[in-house]
C-alpha positions in Angstrom: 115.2 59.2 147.6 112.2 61.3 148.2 112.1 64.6 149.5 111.8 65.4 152.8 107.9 66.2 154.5 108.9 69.3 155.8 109.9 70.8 152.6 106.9 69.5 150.8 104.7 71.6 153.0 106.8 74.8 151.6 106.1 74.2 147.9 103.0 76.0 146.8 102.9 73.0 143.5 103.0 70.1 145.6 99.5 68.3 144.4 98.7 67.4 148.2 94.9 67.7 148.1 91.9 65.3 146.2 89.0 66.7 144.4 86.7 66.7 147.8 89.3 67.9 149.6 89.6 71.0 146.9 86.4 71.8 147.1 85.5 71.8 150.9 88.4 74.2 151.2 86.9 76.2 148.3 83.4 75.9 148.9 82.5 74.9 145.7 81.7 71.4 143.7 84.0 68.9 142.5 82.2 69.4 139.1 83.4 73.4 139.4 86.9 72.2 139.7 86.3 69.5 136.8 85.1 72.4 134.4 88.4 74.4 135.2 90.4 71.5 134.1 88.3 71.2 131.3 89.1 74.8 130.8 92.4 74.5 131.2 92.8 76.4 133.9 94.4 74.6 135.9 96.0 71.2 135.0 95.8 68.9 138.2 97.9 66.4 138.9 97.0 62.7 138.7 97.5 60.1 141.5 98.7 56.1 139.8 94.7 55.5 139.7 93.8 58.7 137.9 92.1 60.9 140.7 93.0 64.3 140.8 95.3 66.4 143.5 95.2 69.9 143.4 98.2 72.3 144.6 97.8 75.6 146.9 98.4 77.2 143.4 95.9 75.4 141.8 93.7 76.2 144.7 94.5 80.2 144.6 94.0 79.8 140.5 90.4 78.0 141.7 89.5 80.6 144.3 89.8 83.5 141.8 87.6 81.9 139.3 84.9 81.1 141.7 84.9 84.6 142.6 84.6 85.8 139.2 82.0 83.3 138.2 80.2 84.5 141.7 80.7 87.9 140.1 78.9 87.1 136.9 82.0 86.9 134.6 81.6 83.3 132.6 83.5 80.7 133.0 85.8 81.0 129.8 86.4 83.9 130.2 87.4 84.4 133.8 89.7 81.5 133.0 91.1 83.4 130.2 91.5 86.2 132.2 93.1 84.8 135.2 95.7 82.8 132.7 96.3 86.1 131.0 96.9 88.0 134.8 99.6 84.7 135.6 101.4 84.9 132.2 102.0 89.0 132.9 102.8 88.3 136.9 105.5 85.3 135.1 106.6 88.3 132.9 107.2 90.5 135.1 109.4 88.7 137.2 111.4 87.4 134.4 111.9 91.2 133.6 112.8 92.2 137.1 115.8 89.0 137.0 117.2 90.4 133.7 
């Protein structure tokens, strides 16, 4: 049985929004989101037909990297550097458990 509505809403990973929806929210172009996947950035879900849906993480991940491309940092490289920022956040936590 699926799960529940209610806690679907809760979970930050639940790939709930399509490409247009993504980047309405962002204000930014379906092709911007495209080239993150591209840059493996962010790795959206894929509905049975093959259209993307993006999670609120995926969104956040997207956010930042429109602001540092807005900023003048490249593409590649703000993706490296917001992947690199996620792995130490991951670490850290992981630390703080042990």
């Amino acid at each position: 049985m699926g799960r529940h509505p209610d806690d679907m809403f809760g979970d930050e990973n639940t790939p709930a929004y399509t490409i247009g929806q993504a980047a309405e929210m962002l204000d930014t172009t379906q092709d911007f989101l495209r080239r993150l996947d591209e840059a493996k950035l962010i790795n959206p879900h894929r509905s049975s037909g093959g259209h993307r849906r993006y999670s609120r993480y995926q969104l956040r991940l997207s956010a930042r990297a429109r602001e540092m491309v807005d900023q003048g940092t490249a593409l590649e490289a703000a993706c490296r550097i917001i992947i690199l920022e996620d792995q130490l956040e991951e670490a850290l936590r992981q630390n703080e458990k042990q």
